[in-house]
C-alpha positions in Angstrom: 126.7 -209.2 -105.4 124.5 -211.8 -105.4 124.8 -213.8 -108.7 123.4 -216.7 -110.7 124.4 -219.9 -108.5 125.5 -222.8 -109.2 122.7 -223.5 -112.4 125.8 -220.8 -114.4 128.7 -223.3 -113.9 130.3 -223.5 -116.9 129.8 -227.2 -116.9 126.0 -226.8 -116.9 126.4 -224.6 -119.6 128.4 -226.7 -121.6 125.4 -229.6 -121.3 123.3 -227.2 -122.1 124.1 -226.0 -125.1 125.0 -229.7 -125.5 121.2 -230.1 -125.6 120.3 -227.0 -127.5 121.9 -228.4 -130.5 121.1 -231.8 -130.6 117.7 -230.5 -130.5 118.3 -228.0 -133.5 119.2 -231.2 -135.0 116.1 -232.9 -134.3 114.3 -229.9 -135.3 115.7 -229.6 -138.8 114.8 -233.2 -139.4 111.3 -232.0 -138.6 111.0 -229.3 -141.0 112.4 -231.2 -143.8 109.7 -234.2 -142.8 112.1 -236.7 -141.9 110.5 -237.0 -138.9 107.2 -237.2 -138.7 104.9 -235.6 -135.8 104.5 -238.5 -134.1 108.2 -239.5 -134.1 108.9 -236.1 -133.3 106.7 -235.6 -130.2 109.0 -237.4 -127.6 111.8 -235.9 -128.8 110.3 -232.3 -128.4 108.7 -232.9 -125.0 112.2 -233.8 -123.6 113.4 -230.0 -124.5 109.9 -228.7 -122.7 108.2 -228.4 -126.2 104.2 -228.8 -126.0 102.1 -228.6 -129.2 99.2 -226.4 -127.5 95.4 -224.9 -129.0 97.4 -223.0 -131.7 100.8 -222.8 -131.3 103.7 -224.4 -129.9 104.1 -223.7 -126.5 108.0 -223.8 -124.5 108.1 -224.4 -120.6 111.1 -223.2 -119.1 112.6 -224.4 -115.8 113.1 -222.1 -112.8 114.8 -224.1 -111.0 113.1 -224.0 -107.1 111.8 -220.5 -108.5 115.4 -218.8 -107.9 116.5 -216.0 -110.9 119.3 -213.5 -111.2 119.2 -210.0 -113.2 120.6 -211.2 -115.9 118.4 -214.5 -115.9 115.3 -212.5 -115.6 116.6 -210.4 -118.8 117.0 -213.2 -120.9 113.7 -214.0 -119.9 112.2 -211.0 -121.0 114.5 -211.1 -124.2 112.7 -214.4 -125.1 109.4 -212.8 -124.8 110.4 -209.7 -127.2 112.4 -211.6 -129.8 110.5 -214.7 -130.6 106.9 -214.4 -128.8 104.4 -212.0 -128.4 106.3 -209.1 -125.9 105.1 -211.6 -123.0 105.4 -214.8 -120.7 103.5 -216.9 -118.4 104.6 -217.7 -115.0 103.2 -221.2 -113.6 102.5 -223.2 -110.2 105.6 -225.1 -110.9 107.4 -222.1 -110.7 108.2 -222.4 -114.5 107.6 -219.7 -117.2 105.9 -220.6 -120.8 106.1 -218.9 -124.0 103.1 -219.7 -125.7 103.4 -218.3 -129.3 107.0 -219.2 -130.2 107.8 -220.9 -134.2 109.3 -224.1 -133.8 112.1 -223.0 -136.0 113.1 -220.3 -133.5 112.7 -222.4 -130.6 116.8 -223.8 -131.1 117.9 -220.3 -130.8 115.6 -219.6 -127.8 117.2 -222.6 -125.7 120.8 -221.2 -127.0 119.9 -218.1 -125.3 118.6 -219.8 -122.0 121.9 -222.3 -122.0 124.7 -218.8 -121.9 122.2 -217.4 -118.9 122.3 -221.0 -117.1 118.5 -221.7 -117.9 117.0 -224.7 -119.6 113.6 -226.7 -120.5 115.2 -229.9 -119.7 112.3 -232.0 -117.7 109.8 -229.5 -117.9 108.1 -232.3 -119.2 107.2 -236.0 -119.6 107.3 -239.2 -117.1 110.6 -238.0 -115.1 111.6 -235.7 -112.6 110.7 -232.1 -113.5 111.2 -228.7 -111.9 111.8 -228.8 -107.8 110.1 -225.9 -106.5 110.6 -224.6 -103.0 109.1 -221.5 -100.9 110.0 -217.9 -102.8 110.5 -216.5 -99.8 113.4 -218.6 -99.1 116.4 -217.4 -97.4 114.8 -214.5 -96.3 111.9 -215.7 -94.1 111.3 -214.8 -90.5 110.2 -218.4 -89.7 112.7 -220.1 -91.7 114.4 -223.1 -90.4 117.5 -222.8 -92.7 117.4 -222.1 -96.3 116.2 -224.8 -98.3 117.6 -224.2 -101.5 121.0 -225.8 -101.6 118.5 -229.2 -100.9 116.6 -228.2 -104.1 120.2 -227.4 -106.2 121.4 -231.0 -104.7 118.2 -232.6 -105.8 118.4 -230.7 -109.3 121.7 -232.0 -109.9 121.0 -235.5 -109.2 117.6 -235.5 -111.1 118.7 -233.9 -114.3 118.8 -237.0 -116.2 119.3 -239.6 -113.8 119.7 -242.8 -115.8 116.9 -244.7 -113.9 114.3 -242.2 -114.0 113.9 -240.4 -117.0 111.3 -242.9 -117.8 109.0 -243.2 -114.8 105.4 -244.6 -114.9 104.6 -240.8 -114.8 105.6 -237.8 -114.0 107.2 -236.9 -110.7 107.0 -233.9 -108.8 109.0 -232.9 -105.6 108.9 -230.0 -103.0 110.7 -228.2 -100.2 109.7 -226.4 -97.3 111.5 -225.5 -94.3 109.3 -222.6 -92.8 107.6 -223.2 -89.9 104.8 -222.2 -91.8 104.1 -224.0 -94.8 104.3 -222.4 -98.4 105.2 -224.9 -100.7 102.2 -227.2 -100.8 104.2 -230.3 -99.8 101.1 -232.2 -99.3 100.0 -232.5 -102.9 103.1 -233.3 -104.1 104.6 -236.6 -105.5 107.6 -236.1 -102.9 107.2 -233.4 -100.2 109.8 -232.2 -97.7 109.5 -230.5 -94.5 112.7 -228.7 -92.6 112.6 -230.2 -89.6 114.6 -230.4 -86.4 114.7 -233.2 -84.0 114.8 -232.8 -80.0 118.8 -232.8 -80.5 118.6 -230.3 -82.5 119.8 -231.9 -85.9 118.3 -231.0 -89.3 116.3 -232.9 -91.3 113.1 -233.5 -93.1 109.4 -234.7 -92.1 109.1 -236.7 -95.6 105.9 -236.8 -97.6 104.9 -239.3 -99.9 101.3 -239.7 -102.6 100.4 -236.2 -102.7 99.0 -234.7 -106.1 95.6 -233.3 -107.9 94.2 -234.2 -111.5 91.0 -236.3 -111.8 91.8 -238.0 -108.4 93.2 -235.5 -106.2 94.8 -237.0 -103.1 97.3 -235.4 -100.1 100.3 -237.2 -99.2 101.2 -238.8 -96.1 104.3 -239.0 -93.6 106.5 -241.6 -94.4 109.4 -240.5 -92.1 108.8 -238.1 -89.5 112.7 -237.4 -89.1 115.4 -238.3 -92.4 118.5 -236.9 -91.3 120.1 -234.3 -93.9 122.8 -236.6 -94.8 120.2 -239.1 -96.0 118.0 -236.6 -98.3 119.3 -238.4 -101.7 119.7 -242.0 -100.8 116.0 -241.7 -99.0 114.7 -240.0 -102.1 116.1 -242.5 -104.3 114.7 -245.4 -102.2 111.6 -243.8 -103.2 112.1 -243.2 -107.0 113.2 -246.9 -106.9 110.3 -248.1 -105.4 107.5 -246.4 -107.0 109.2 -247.1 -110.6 109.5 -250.7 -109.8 105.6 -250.5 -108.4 104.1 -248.1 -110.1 100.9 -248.7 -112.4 102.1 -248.4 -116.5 98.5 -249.8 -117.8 97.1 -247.1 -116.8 98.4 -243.5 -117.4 95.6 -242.1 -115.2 96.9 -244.4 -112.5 100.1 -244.3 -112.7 100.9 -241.9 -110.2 102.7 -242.6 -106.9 99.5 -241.5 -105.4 97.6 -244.1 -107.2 100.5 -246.5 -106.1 100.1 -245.5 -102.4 96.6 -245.4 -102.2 96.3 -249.0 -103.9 99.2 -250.9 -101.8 99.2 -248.4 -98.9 101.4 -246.6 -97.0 103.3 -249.6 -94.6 103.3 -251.2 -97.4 105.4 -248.8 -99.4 107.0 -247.4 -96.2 108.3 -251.4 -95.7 109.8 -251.4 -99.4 111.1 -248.1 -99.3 113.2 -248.4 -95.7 115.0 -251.4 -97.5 115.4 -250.0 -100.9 117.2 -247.2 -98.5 119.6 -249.7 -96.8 120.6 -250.5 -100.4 120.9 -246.8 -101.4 122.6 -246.3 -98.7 125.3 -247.9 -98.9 126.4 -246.9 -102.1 126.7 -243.4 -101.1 130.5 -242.2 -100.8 129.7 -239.0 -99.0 130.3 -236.7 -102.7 126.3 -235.8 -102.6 127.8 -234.5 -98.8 130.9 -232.3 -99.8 128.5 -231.4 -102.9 125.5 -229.9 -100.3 128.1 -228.0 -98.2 129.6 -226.2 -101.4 126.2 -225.6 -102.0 125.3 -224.1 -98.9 128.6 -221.6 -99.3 127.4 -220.4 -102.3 124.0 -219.5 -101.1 125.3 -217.2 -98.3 123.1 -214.9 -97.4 124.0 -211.4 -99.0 125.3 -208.4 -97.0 122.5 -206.9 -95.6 122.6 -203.3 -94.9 122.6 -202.2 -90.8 120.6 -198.6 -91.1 117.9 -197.1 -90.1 114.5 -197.3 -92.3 114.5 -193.2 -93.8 111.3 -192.8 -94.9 109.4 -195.8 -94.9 107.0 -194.9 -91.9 106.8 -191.5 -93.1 105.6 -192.2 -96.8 103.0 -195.2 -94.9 101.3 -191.7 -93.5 101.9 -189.6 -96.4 100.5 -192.4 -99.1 97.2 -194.4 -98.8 98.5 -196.6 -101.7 101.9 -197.3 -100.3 99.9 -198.0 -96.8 98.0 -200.7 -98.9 100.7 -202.0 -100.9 102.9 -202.3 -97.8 100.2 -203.9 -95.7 99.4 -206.2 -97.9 102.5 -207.2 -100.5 105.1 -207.4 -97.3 106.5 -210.4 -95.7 108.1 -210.4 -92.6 112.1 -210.5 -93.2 114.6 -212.7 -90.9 116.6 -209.4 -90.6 115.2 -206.1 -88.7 114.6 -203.2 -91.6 114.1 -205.9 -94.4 111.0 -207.0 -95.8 110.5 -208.9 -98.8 108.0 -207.8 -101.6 105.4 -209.5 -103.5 104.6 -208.4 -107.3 101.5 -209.7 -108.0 100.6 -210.4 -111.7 97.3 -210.0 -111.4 96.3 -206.3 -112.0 93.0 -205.6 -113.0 92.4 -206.8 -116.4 95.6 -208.9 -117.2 96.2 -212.9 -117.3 97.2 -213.8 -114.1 100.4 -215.2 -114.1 101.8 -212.5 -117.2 104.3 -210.2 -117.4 105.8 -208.4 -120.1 109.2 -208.3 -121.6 109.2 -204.6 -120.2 108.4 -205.6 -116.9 110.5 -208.5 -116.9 113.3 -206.3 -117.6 112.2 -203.8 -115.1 112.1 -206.4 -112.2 115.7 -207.2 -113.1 116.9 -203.6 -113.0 115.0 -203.6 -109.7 116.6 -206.1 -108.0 119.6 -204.9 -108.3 119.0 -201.5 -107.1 117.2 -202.3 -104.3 116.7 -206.5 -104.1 120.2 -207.5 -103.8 120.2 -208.9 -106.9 117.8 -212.1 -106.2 114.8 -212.6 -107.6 112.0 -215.1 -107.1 109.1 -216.7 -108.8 106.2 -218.0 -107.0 104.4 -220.8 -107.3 100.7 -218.3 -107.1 102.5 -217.1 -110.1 103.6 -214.5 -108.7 107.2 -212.4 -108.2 109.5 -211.7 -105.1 111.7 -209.5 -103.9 112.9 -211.1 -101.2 115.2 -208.9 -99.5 114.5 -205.3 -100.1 115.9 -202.9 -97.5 113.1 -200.7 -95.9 113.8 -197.2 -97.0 114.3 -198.6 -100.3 110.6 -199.7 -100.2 109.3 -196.2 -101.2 111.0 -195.6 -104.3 110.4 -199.5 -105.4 106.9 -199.1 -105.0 107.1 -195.7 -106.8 108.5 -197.3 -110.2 106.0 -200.6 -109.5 103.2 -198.1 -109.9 104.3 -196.8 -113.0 104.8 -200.6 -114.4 101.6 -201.9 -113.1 103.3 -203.6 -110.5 101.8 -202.3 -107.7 98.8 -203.8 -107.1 97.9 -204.4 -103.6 95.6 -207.6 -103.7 98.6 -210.2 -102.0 96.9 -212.9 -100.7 93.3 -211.6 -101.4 90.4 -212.9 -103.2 91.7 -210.8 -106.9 94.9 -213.0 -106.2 93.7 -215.7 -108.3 95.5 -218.6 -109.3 93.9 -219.4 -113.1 96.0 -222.1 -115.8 95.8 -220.7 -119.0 92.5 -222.8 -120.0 90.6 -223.1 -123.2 92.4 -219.7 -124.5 95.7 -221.6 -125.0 95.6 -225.4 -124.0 94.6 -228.1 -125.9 93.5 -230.3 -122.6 91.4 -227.8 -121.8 87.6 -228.2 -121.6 86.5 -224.0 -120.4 87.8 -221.3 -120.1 89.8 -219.6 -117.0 91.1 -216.4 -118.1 88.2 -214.8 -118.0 86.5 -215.8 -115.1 89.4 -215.1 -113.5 89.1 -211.6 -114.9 85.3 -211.1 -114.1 85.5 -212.2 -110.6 88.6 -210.1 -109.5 87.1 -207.5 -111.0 84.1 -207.3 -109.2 84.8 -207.2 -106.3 87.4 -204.8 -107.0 84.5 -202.4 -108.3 82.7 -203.3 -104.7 85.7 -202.1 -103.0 85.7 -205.4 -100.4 89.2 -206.5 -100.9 90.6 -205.6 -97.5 87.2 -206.5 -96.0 87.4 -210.2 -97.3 90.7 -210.3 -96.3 93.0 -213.6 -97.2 91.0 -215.7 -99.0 92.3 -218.2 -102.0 90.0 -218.5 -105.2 92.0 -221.0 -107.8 90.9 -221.9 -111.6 91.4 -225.1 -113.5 90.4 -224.9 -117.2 90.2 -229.0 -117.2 90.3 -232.1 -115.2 94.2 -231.9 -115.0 94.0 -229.0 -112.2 97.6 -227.0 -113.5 95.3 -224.5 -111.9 95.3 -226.2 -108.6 91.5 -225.7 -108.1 91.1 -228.5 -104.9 93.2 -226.3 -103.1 91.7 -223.2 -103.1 89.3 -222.0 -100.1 86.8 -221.7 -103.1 87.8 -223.5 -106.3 86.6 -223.6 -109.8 86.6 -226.1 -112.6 85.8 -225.6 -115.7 84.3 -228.4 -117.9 82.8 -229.2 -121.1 78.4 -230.2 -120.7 77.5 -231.1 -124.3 79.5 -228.3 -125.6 78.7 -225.6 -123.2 80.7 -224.6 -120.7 80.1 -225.4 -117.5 81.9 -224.5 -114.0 81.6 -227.0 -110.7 82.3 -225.3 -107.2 84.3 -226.8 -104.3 84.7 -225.3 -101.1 87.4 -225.2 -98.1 90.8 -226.8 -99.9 93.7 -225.5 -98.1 97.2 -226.3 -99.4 98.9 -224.8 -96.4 99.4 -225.1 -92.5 96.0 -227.9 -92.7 95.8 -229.5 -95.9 92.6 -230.1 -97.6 91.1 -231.2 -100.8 88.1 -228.9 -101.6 84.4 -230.9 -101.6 82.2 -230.4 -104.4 79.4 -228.3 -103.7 77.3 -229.3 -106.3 75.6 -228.7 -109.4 77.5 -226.9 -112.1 77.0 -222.8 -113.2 77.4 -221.7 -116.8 80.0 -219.0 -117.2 77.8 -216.3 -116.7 76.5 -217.4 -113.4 80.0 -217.8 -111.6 80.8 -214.5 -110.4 77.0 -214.0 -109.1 77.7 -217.3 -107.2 80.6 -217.0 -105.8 79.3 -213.5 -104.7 76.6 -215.1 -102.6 78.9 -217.1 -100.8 81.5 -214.5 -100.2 78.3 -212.5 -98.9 77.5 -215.3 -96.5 81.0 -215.3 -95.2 80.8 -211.9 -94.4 77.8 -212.2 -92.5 79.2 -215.9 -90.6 82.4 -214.7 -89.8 82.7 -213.9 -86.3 85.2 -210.9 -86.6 87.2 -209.2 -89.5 90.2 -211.3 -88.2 88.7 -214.8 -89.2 89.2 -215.6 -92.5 86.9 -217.7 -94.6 88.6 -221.2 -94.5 88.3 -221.0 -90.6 84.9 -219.9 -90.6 84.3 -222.7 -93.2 85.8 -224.9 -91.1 83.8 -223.5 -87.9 80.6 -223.7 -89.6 80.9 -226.6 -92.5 79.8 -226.3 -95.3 75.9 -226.5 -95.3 75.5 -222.5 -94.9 78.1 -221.7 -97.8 76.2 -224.2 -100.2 72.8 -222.7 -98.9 74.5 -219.8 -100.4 75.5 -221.2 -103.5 72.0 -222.8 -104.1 69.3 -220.9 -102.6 66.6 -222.3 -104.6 67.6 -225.5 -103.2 67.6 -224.4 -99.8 64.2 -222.7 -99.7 62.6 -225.6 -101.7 
């Protein structure tokens, strides 16, 4: 059976409970007003402790997205013991309690440390959570699987001396599909699986991505790092951009900023050096490390049979038909698929799920998911290797745990950060736009009509909602206390990276779905078949007829 990896070594649990109760320690001291708030804030941030809108709020590490049964169930057991019955999966492929008391928050990371889970890094100026595609180890494009490079990089990161005080924080990500699903290009550090005309593996290397109030995409700063030099390259990096990195400025301290400002040669120049250094230093353990790595992510024993009733129920069941057409993936093995869970069902936050369901999914992936369970960074859940004549009874018990919606992809798969309902950065709402927009067009009935098509929400400036990515995205922002929502059209975080343009003027909340209705409506009219999907007819057209849409007045002035 597949089971928790290397994050359940008993040395890792060891540390972590090491951490759990120094932090009871520092939390005692806080109730009894030996520390004050503002001694006590850097102290809580290193355990993943945020003081949000009205509560404390605990960000949990996933690492690269990857849970087991039993990891997913103490999940859900935080949720139902010391929250509100639910939690919030994020774009760093994290999960946050937001409603936890700060006494119970020592017993909450005692419970993570026995299941191998941890806040450690899920905030402040270091390394924090490296996320990687969900549908890793599974998919039909993959190059290999690219999570023992994200375990390998976990292990070194987790408080590396040198960088647990960076000029900010630092964000890495793997892919290794030949199509792209980790948004490597807005990314601090992005990696790309490659292989070289001999064959060999390695990685197309990234460098200056990231979003916020200056949203940038990185750039290639190796087109080929062979695998053996991943953490003496990354390193090189870490080094160079601590050393050069901006620490007047928090809104410029970013590696992006630093890129941008000295540019790429530049940094390329220091970086190839710093490497030589790094190099040589290296013994070959990080090596021997990767390849026990790599054992212990053997694929599981997939099942050789034939697919019972899958193609049968397809005939039988319009809602199966949908759900499969639109929440399947294509597997790497023939009679697998894996299967998205989208937390976005009509009504809901997207992103939640409920202790119950949590606890569900677990149950679920080990009856039919080989025990492997993955969270992705559209905050959504995968099953990533679910044989195909289990597929009918999965979705069966999906349905009954609202679990089942088919909108994968589609424009009521929205991508919205918790905003002005929880956040104390934030300057609108999300939530509910989120809500009022998936839910029209639900009532319209033009989901599979649109087709793929990526709306994302940011409740501030700080984009956790990843808003200049989406092929239409939102920002919410605060216009002499009302809220107020600018527009940008054609980001792409995938196979042709874009930052989103501004459209222009701003819509008050109740203006946003009407707007983002006419230029869906205008899409559907441009496109030149059902098969083209609104970022390539964007991209056919530009964007004068898709503002035209968004400001008519404007255009018939």
């Amino acid at each position: 059976m597949f089971d928790a990896r290397p994050t359940m070594s008993a040395a890792n649990i060891d540390y972590y409970r090491h951490r759990a109760a120094q932090f009871r320690s520092q939390v005692e001291r806080r109730l009894d007003g030996s520390l004050t708030e503002e001694e006590f804030r850097p102290l809580r941030l290193m355990n993943g402790v945020y003081l949000q809108l009205h509560a404390y709020m605990l960000r949990v590490a996933i690492p690269y997205g990857t849970l087991s049964p039993d990891q997913m169930r103490t999940l859900a057991l935080l949720a139902r013991k010391w929250d509100k019955g639910y939690g919030h999966f994020t774009t760093r492929q994290n999960i946050q309690y937001n409603w936890p008391k700060l006494v119970d928050i020592p017993d909450m990371l005692d419970a993570l440390a026995e299941a191998g889970l941890h806040a450690i890094q899920t905030s402040g100026n270091t390394i924090r959570n490296v996320t990687t595609d969900a549908f890793a180890g599974a998919a039909a494009d993959e190059i290999t699987d690219p999570r023992p490079y994200a375990e390998l990089l976990r292990l070194w990161s987790t408080d590396h001396g040198e960088f647990q005080f960076l000029p900010r924080k630092f964000k890495i990500a793997i892919s290794a599909g030949k199509h792209e699903r980790a948004v490597i290009a807005a990314h601090d550090i992005g990696l790309r699986v490659v292989r070289n005309a001999a064959g060999e593996t390695g990685f197309e290397v990234w460098i200056g991505g990231g979003l916020g109030r200056t949203p940038l995409l990185g750039q290639v700063v190796r087109d080929f790092l062979p695998e053996a030099d991943l953490l003496p390259y990354v390193e090189a990096i870490l080094m160079t951009y601590n050393l050069a990195g901006r620490r007047d400025n928090k809104y410029k301290a970013r590696i992006k900023i630093t890129v941008a400002e000295r540019g790429l040669d530049v940094m390329r120049e220091e970086i190839e050096a710093e490497f030589l250094n790094r190099r040589a230093v290296f013994t070959g353990v990080d090596q021997a490390l990767l390849n026990d790595l790599k054992r212990q992510y053997a694929a599981p024993d997939f099942r050789i049979e034939g697919t019972g009733d899958y193609d049968v129920e397809r005939a039988r069941s319009a809602g199966f038909r949908s759900w499969t057409d639109t929440n399947l993936s294509e597997h790497r093995i023939e009679g697998y698929a894996s299967a998205t869970l989208t937390l976005k069902a009509p009504g809901v936050t997207p992103g939640d799920a409920t202790d119950a369901q949590m606890s569900l999914v677990a149950d679920l992936a080990e009856r039919y998911g080989h025990s492997d369970i993955r969270i992705a960074h559209d905050q959504n859940i995968v099953l990533p290797h679910v044989h195909k004549s289990d597929l009918p009874a999965l979705y069966r018990e999906l349905l009954a745990a609202g679990l089942a919606t088919a909108n994968a992809g589609q424009i009521s798969d929205i991508i919205a950060c918790p905003g002005m309902d929880y956040c104390s950065l934030a300057t609108a709402r999300s939530i509910p736009i989120a809500q009022e927009i998936a839910d029209h067009f639900r009532a319209l009935d033009l989901e599979d009509e649109i087709g793929q098509f990526n709306i994302r929400i940011s409740g501030c400036i700080n984009a956790c909602g990843h808003h200049h990515l989406g092929h239409i995205g939102i920002l919410g922002l605060d216009r002499a206390g009302v809220e107020n929502y600018q527009i940008t059209l054609g980001g792409d975080g995938y196979e042709i990276p874009a930052i989103g343009q501004r459209a222009g003027a701003g819509f008050p909340a109740e203006e946003v779905v009407p707007a983002i209705d006419r230029v869906v409506k205008a899409y559907l009219d441009l496109r030149e078949n059902a098969e083209e999907r609104f970022i390539d007819a964007y991209r056919r057209l530009g964007a004068a007829p898709f503002k035209a849409a968004l400001y008519p007045e404007a255009a018939h002035a």
